[in-house]
N, C-alpha and C positions, 0 to 999 in steps of 0.2 A: 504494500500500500504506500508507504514512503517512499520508495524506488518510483510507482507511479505517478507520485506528485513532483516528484521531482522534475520526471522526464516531460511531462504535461504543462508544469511550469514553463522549462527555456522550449518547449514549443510553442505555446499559446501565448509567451509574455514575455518575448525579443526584447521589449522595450523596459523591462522590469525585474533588475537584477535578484537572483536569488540570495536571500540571505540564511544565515544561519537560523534567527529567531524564525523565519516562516517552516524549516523545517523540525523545530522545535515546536512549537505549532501545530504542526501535523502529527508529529509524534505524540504530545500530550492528546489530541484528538484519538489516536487509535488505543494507546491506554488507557484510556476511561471508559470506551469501548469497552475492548476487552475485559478489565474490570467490573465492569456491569454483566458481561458476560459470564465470567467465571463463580460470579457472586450469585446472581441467580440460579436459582434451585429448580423452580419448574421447571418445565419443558416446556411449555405454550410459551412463557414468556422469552425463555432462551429463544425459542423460533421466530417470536415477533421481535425479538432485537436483531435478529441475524436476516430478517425481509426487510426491516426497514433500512441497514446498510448495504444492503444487494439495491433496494431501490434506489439509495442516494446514487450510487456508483451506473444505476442503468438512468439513472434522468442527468447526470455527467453526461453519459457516454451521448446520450441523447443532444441534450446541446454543442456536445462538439461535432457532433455530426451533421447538425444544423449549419455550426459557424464556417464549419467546414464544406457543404453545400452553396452555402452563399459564397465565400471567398472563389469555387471554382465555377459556378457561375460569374462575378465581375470577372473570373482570365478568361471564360469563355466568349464572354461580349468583345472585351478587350481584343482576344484573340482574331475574333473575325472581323474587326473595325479595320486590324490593322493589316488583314489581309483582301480587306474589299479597298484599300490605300495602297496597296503593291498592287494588285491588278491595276487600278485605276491607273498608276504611275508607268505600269509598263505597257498599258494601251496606249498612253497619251505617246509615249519612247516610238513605238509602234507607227503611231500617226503621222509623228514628225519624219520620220524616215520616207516616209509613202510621198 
């Protein structure tokens, strides 16, 4: 889980140095977890702590999948702007010759 955040980090957040305290941070997060985990005695409740970090992690996964849709849509656009500007330029190259 910390290895994940890590690597999640300097992908998603170029612009936003990682520091120590934020991985401190995460690690107080997954210890108190776990902790709650361990400490619990039922079953039902051990299950319903262990769905509801399965679903933090799948509505993550979820928006990066999102952020990550939009970004390759804008180079998708991008991508064909800049190639309806090369045809254009070498029709125009085309014409002048003629």
């Amino acid at each position: 889980r910390i290895l994940d955040f890590i690597v999640n980090h300097q992908q998603n957040n170029k612009n936003t140095p990682l520091t120590e305290k934020m991985i401190e941070n995460e690690l107080k997060k997954y210890l108190e977890f776990e902790n709650r985990l361990s400490s619990t005695k039922n079953i039902d409740e051990k299950k319903k702590l262990l769905d509801d970090e399965l679903f933090k992690i799948i509505d993550k996964s979820i928006e990066r999948e999102k952020e990550f849709q939009k970004r390759f849509h804008i180079y998708k656009e991008r991508k064909e702007l800049f190639d309806k500007a090369r045809i254009k330029d070498e029709l125009e190259r085309l014409l002048e010759k003629v």
